[in-house]
PDB file as gemmi writes it, atoms N, CA and C in Angstrom:
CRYST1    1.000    1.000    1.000  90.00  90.00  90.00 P 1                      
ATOM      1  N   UNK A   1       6.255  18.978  -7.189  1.00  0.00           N  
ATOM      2  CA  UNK A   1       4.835  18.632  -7.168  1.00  0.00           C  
ATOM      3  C   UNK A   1       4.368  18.593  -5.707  1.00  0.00           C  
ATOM      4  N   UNK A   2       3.326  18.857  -5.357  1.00  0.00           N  
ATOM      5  CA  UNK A   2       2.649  19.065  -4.083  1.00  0.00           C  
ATOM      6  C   UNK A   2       2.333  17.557  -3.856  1.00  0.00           C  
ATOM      7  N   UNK A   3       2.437  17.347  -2.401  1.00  0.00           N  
ATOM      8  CA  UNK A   3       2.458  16.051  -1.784  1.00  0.00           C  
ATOM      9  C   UNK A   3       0.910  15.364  -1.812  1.00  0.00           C  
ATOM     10  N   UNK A   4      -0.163  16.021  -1.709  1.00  0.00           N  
ATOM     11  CA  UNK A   4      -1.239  14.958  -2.007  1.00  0.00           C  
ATOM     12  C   UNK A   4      -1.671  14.566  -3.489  1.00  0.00           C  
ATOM     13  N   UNK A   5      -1.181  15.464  -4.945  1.00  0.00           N  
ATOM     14  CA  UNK A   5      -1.563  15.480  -6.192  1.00  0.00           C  
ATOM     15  C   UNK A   5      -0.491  14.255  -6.642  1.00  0.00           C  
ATOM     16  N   UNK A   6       0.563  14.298  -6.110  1.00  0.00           N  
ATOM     17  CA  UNK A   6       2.031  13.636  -5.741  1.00  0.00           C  
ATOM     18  C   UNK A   6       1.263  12.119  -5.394  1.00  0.00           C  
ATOM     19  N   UNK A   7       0.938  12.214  -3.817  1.00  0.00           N  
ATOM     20  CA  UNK A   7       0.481  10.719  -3.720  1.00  0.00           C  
ATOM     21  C   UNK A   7      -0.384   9.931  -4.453  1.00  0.00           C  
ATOM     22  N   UNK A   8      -1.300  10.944  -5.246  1.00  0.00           N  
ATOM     23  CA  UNK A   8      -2.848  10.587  -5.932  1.00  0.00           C  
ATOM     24  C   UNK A   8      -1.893   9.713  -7.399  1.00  0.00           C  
ATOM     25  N   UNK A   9      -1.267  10.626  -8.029  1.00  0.00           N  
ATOM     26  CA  UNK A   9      -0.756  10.139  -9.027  1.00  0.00           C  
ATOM     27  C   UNK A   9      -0.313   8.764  -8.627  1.00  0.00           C  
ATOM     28  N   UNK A  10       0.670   8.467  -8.069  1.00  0.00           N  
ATOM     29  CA  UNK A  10       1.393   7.394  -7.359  1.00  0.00           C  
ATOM     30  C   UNK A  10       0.298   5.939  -6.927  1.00  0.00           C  
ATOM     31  N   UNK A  11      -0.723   6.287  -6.799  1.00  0.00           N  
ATOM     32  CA  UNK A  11      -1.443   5.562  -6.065  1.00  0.00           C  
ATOM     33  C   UNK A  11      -2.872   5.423  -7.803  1.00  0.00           C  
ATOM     34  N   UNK A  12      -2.564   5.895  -8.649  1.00  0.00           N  
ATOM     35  CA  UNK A  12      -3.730   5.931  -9.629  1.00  0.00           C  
ATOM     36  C   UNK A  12      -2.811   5.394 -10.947  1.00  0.00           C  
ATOM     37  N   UNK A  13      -1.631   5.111 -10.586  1.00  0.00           N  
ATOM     38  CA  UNK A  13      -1.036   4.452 -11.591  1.00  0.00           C  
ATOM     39  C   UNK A  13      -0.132   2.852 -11.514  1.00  0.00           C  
ATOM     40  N   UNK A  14      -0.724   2.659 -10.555  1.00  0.00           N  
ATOM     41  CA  UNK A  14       0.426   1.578  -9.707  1.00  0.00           C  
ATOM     42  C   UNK A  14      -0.795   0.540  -9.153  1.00  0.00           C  
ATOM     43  N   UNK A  15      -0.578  -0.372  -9.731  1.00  0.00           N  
ATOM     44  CA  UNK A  15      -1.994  -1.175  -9.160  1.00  0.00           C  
ATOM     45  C   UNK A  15      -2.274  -1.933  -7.281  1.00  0.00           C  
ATOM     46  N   UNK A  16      -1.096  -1.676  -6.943  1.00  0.00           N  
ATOM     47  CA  UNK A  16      -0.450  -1.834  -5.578  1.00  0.00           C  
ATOM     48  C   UNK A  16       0.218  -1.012  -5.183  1.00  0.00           C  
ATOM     49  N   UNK A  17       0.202  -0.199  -3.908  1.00  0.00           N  
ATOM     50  CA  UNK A  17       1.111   1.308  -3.155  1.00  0.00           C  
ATOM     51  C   UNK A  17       1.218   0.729  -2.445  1.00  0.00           C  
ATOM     52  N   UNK A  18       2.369   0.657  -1.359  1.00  0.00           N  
ATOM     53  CA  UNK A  18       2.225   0.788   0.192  1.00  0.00           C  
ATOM     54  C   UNK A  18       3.624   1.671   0.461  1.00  0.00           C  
ATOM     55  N   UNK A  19       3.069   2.658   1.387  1.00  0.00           N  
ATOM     56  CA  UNK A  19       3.745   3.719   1.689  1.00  0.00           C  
ATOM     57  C   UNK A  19       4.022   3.126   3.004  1.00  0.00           C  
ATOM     58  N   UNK A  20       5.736   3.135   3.335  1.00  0.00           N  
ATOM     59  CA  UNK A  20       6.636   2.813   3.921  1.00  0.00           C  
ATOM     60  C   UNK A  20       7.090   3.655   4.836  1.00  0.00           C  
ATOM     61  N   UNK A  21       7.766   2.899   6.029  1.00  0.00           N  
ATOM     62  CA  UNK A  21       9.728   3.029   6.198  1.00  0.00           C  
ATOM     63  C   UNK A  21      10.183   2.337   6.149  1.00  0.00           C  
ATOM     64  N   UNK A  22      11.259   2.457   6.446  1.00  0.00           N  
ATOM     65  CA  UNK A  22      12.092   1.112   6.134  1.00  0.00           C  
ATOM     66  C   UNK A  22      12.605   0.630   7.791  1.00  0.00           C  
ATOM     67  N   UNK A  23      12.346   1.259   9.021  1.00  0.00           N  
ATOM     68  CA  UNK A  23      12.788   0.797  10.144  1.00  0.00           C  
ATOM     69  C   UNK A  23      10.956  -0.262  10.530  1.00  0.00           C  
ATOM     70  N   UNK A  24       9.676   0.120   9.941  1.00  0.00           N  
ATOM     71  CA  UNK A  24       8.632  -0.145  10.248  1.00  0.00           C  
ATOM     72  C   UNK A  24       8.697  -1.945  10.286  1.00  0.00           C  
ATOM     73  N   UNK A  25       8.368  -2.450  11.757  1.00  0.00           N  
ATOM     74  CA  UNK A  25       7.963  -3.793  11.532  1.00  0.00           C  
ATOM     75  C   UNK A  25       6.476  -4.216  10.823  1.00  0.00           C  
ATOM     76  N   UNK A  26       5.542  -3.162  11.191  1.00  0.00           N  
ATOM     77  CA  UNK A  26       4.411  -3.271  10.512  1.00  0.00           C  
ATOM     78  C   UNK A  26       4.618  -3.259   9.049  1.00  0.00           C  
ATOM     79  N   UNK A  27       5.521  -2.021   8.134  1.00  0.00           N  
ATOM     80  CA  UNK A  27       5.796  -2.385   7.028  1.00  0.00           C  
ATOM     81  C   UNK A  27       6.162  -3.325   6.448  1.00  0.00           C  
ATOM     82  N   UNK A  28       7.600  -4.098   7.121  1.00  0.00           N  
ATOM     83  CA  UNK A  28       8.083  -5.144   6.481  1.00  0.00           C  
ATOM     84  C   UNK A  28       7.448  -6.454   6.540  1.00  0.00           C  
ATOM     85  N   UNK A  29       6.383  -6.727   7.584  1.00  0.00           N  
ATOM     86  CA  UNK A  29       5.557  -7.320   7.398  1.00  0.00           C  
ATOM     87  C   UNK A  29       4.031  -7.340   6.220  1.00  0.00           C  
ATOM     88  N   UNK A  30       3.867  -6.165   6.161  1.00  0.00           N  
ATOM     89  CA  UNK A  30       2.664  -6.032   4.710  1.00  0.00           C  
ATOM     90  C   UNK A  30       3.990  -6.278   3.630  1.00  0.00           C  
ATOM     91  N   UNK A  31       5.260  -5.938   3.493  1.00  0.00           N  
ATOM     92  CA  UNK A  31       5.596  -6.178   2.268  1.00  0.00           C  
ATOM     93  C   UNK A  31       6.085  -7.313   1.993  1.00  0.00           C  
ATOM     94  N   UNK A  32       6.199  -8.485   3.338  1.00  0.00           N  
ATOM     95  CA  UNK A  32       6.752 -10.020   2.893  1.00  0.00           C  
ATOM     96  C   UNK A  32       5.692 -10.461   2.615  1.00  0.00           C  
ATOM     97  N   UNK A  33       4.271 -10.158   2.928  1.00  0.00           N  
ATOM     98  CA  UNK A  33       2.953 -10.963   2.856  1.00  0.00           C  
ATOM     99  C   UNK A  33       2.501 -10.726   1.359  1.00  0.00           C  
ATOM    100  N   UNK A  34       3.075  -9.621   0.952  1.00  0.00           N  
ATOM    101  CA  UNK A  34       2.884  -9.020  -0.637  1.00  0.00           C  
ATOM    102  C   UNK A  34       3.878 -10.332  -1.356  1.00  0.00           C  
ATOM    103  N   UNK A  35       4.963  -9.949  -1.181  1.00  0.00           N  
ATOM    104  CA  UNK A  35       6.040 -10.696  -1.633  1.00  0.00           C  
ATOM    105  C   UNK A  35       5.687 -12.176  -2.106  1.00  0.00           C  
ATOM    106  N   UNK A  36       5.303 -12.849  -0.305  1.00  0.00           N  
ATOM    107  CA  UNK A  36       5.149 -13.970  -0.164  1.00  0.00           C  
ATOM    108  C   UNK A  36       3.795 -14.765  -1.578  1.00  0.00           C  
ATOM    109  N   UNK A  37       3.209 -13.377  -1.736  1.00  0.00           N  
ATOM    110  CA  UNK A  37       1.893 -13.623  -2.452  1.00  0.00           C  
ATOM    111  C   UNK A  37       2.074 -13.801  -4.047  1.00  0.00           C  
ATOM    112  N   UNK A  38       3.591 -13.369  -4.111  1.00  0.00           N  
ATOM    113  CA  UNK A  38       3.686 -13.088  -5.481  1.00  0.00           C  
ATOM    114  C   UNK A  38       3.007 -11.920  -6.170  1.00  0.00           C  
ATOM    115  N   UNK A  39       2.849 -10.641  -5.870  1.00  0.00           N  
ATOM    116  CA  UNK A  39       2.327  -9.766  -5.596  1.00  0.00           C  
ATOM    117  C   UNK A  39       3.260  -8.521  -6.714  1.00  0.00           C  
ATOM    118  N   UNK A  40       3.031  -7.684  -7.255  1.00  0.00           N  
ATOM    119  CA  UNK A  40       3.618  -6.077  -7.706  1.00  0.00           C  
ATOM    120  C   UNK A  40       3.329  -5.537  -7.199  1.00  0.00           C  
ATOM    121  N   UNK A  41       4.185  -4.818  -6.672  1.00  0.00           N  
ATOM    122  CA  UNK A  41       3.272  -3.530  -5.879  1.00  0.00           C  
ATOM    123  C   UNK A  41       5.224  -2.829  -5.566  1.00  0.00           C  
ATOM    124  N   UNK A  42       4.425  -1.319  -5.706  1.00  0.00           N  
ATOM    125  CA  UNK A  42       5.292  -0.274  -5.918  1.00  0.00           C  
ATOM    126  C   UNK A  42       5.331   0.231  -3.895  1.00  0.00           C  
ATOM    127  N   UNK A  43       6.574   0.631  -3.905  1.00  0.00           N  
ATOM    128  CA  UNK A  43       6.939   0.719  -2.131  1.00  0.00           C  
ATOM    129  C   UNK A  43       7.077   2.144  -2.125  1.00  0.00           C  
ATOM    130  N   UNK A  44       7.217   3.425  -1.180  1.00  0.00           N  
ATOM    131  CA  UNK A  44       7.294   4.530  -1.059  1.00  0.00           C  
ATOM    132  C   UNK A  44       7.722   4.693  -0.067  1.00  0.00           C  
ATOM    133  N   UNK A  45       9.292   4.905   0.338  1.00  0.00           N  
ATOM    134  CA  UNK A  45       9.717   4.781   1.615  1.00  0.00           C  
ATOM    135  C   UNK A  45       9.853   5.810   2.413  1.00  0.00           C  
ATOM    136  N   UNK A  46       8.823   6.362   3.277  1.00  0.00           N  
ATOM    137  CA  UNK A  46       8.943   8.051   3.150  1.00  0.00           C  
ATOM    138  C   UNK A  46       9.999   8.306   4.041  1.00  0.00           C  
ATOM    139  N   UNK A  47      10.126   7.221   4.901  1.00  0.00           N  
ATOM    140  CA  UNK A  47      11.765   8.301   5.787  1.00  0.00           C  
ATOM    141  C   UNK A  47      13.141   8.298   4.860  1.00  0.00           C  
ATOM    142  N   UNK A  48      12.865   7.910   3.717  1.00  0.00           N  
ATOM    143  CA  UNK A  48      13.576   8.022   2.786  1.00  0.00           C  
ATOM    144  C   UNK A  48      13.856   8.868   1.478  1.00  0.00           C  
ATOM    145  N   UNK A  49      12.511   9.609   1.262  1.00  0.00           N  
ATOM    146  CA  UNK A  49      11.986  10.308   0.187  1.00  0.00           C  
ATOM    147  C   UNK A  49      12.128  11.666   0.823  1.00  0.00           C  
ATOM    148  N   UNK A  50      12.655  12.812   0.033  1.00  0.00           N  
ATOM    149  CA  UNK A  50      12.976  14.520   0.534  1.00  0.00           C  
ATOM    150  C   UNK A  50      11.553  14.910   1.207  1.00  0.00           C  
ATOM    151  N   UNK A  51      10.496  14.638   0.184  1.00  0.00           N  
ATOM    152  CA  UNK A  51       9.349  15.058   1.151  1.00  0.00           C  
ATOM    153  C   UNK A  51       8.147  14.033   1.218  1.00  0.00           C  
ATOM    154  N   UNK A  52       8.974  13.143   2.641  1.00  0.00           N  
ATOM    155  CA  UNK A  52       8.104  11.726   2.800  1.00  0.00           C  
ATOM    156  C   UNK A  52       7.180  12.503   3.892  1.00  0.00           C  
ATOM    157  N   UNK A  53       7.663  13.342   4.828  1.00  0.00           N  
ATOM    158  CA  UNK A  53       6.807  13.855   5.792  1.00  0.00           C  
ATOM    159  C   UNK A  53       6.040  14.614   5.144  1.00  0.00           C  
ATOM    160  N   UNK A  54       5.944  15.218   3.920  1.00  0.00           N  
ATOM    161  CA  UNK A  54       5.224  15.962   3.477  1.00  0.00           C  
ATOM    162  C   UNK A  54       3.480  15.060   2.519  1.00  0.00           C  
ATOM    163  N   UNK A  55       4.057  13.773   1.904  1.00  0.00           N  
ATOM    164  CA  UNK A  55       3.479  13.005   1.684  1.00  0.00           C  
ATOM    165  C   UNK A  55       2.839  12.509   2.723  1.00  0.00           C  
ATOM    166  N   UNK A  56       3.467  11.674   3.813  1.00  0.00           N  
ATOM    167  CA  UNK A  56       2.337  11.142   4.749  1.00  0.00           C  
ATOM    168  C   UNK A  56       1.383  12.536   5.708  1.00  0.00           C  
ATOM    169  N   UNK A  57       1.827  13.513   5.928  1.00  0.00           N  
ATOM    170  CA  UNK A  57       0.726  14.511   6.138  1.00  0.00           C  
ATOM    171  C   UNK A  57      -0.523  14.467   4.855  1.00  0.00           C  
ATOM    172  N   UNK A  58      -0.422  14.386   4.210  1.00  0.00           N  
ATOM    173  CA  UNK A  58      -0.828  14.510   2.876  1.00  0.00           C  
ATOM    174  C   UNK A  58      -2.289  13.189   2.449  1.00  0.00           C  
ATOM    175  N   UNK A  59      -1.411  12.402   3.026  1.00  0.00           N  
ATOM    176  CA  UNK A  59      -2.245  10.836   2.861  1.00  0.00           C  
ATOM    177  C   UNK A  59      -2.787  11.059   4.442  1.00  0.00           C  
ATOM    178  N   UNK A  60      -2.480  11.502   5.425  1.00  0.00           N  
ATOM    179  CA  UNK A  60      -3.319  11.562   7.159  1.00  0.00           C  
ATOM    180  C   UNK A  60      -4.712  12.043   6.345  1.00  0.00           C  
ATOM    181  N   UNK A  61      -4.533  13.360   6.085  1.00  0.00           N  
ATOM    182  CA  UNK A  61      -5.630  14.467   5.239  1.00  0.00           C  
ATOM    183  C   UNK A  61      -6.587  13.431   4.253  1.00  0.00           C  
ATOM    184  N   UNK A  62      -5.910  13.112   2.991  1.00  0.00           N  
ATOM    185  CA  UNK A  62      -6.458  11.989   2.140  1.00  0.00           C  
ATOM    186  C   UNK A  62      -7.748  10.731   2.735  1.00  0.00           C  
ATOM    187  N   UNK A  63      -6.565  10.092   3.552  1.00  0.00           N  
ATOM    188  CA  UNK A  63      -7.576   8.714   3.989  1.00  0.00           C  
ATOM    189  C   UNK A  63      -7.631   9.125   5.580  1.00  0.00           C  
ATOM    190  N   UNK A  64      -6.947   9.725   6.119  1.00  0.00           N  
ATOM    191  CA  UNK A  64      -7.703   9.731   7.774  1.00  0.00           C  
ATOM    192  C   UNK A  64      -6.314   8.661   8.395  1.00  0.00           C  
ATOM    193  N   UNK A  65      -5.630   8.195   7.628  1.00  0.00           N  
ATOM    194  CA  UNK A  65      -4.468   7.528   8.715  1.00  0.00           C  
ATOM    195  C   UNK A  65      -3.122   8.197   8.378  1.00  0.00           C  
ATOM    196  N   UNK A  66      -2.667   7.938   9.617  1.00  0.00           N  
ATOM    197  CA  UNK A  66      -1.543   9.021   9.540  1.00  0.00           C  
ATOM    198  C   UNK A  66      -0.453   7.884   9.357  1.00  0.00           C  
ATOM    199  N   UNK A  67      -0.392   6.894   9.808  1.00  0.00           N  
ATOM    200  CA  UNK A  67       0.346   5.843  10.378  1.00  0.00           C  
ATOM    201  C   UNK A  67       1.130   4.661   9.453  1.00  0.00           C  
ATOM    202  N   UNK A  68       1.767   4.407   9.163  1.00  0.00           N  
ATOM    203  CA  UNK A  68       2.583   3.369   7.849  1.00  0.00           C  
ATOM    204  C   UNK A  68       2.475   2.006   8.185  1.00  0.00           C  
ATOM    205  N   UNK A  69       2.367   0.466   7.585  1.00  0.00           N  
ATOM    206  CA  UNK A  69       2.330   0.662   6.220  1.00  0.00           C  
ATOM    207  C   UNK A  69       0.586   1.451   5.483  1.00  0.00           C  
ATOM    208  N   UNK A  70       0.554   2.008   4.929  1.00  0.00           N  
ATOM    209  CA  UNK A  70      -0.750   2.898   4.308  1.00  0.00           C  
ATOM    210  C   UNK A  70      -0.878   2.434   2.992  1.00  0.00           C  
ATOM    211  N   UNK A  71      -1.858   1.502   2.883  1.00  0.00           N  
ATOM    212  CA  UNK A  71      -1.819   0.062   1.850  1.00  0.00           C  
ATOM    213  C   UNK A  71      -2.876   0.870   0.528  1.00  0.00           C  
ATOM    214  N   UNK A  72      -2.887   0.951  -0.381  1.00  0.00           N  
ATOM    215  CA  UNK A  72      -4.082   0.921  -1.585  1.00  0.00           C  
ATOM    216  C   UNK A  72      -3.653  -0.140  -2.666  1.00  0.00           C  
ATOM    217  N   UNK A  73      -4.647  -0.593  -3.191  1.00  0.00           N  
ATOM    218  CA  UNK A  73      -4.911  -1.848  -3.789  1.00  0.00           C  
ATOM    219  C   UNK A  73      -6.235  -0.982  -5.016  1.00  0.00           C  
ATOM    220  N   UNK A  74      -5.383  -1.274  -6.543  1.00  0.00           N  
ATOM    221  CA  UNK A  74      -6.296  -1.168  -7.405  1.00  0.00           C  
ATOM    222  C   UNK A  74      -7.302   0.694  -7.254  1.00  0.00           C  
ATOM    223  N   UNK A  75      -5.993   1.491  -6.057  1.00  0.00           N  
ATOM    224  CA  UNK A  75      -6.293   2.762  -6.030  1.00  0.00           C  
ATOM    225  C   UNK A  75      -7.529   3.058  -5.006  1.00  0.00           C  
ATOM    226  N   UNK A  76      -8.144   1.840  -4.387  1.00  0.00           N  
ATOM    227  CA  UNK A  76      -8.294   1.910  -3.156  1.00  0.00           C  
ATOM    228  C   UNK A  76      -7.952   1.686  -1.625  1.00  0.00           C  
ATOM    229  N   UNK A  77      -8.316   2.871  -1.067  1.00  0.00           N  
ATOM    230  CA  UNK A  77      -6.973   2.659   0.567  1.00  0.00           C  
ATOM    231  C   UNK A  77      -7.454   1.466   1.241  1.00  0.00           C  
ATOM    232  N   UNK A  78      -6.831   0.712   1.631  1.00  0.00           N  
ATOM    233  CA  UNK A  78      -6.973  -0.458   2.003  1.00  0.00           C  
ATOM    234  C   UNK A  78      -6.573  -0.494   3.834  1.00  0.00           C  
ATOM    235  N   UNK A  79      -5.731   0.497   3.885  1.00  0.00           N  
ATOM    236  CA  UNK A  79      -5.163   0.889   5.575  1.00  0.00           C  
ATOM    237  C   UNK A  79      -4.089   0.112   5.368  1.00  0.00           C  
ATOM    238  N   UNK A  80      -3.961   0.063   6.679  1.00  0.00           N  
ATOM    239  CA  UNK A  80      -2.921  -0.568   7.138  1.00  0.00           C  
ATOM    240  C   UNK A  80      -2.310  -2.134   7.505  1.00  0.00           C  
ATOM    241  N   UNK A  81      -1.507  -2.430   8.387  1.00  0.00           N  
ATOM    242  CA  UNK A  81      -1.164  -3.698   8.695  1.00  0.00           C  
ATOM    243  C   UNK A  81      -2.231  -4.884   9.072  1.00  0.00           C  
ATOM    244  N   UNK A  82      -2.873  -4.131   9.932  1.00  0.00           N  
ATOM    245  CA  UNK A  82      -4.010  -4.937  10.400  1.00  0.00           C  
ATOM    246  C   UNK A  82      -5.060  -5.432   9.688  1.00  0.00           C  
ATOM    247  N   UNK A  83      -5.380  -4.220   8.373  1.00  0.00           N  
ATOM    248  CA  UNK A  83      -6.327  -4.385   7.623  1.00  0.00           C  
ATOM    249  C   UNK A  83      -5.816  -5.157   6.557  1.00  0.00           C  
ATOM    250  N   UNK A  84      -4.795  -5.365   6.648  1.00  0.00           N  
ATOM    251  CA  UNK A  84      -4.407  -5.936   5.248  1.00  0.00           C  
ATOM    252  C   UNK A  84      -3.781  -7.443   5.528  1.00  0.00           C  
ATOM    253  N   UNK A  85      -3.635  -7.719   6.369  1.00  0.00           N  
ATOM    254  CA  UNK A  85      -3.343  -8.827   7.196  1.00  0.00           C  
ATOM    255  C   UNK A  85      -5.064  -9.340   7.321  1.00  0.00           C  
ATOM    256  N   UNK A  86      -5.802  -8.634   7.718  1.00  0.00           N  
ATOM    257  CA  UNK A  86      -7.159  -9.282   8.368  1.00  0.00           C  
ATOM    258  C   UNK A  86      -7.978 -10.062   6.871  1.00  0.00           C  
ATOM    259  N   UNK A  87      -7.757  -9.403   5.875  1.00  0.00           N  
ATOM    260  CA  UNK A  87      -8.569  -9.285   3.983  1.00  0.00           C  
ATOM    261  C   UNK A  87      -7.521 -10.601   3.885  1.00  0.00           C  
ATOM    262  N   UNK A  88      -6.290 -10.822   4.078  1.00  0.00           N  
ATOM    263  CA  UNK A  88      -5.588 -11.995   4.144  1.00  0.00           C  
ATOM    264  C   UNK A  88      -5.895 -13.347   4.599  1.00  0.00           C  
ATOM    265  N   UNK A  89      -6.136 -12.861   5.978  1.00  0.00           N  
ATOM    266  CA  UNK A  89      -7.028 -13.953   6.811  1.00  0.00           C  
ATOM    267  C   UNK A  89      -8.473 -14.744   6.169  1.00  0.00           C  
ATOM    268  N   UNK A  90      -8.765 -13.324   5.950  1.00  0.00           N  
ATOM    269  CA  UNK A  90     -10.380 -13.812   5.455  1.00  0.00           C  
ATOM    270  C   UNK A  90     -10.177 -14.651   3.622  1.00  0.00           C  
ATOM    271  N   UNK A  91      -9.600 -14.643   3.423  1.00  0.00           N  
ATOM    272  CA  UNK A  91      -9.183 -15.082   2.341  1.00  0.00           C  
ATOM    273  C   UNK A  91      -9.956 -14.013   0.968  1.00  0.00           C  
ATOM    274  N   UNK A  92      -9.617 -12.613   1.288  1.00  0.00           N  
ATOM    275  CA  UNK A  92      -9.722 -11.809   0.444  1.00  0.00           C  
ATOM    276  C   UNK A  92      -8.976 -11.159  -0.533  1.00  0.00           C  
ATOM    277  N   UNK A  93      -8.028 -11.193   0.166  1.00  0.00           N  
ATOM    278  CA  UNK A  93      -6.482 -10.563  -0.383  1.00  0.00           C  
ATOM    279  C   UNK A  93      -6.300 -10.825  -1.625  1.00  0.00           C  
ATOM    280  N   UNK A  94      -6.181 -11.690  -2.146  1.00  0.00           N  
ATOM    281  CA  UNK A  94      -5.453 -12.493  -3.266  1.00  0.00           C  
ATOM    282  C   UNK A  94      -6.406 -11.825  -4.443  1.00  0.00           C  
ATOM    283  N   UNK A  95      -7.621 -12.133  -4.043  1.00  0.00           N  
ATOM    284  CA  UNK A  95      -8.562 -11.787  -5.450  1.00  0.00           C  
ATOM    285  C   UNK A  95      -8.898 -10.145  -5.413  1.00  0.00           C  
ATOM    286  N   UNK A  96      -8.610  -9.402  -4.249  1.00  0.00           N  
ATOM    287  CA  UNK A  96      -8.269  -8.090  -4.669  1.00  0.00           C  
ATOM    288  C   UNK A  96      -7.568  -7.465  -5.666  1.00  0.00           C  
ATOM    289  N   UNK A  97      -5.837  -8.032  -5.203  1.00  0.00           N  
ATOM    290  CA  UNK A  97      -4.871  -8.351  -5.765  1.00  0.00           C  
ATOM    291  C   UNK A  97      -5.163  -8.761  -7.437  1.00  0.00           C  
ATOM    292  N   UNK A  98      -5.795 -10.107  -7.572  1.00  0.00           N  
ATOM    293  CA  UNK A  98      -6.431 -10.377  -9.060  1.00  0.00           C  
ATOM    294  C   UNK A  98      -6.755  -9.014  -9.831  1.00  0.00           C  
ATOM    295  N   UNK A  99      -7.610  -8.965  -9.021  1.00  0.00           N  
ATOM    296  CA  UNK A  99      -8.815  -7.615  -9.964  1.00  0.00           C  
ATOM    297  C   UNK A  99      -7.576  -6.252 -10.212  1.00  0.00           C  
ATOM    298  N   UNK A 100      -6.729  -6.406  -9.384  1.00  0.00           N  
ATOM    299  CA  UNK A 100      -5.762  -4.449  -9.935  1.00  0.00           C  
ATOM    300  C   UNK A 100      -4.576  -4.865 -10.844  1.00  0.00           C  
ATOM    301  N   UNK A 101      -4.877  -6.562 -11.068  1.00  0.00           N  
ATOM    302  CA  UNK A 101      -4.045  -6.685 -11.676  1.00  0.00           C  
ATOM    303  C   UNK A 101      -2.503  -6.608 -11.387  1.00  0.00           C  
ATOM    304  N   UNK A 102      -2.001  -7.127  -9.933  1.00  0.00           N  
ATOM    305  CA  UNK A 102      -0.983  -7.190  -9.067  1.00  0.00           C  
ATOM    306  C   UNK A 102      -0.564  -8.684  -8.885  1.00  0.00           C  
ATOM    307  N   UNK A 103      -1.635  -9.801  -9.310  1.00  0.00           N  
ATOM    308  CA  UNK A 103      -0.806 -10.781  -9.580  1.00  0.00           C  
ATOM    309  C   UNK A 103      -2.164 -12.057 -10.204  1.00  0.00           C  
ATOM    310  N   UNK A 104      -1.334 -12.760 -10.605  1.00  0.00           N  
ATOM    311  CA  UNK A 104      -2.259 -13.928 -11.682  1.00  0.00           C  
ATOM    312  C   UNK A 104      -3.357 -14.205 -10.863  1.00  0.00           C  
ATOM    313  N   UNK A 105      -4.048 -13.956 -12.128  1.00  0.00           N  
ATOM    314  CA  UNK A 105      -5.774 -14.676 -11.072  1.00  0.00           C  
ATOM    315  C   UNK A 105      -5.669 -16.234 -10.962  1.00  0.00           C  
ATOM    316  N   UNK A 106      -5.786 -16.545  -9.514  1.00  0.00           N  
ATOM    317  CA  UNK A 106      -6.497 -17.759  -8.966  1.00  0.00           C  
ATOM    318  C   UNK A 106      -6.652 -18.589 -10.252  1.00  0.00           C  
ATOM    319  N   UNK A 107      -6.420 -19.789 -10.353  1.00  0.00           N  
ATOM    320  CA  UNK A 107      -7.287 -21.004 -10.977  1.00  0.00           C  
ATOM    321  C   UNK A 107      -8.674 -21.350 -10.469  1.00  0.00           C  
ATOM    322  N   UNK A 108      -9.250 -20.850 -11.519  1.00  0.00           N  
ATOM    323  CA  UNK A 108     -11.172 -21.478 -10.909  1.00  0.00           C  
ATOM    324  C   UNK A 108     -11.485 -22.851 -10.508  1.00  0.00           C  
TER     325      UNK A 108                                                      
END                                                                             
């Protein structure tokens, strides 16, 4: 399968993506903050995957970042570390998360 029809699928069936490495401190940081959140979300480790370079070219083209962790939430790109750390801060994260159905909604 061709690497952007490849990522689309991946990212339109999974209510949480974040496309990886596994040496990335930026990654392992979006994925303990996931973790920490109690969170689902599906990982894509591309220096690990036959055609991870072919995928993240693929997602540069797609969303405009070339750069990992490359976050979508509920099948929208969300970016990266910073951005997903910052929706955290602001106390957004969680009820994103709610709505894709990645982890129990909040008590009202």
């Amino acid at each position: 399968m061709a690497a952007l029809p490849k990522a689309k699928e991946i990212v339109s069936t999974n209510p949480v993506v974040v496309y990886s490495k596994t040496y990335c401190p930026f990654c392992v940081d979006v994925k303990q903050l996931l973790t920490n959140l109690g969170a689902t979300y599906k990982v894509i480790e591309l220096d690990t995957e036959s055609d991870g370079s072919a995928i993240q070219s693929a997602l540069a083209e797609w969303t405009g970042q070339r750069t990992v962790p490359n976050v979508f939430i509920g099948g929208k790109h969300i970016g990266g570390c910073d951005s997903t750390t910052a929706l955290h801060n602001e106390g957004k994260l969680v009820s994103l998360l709610a709505e894709a159905g990645a982890v129990a909604k909040p008590a009202a």
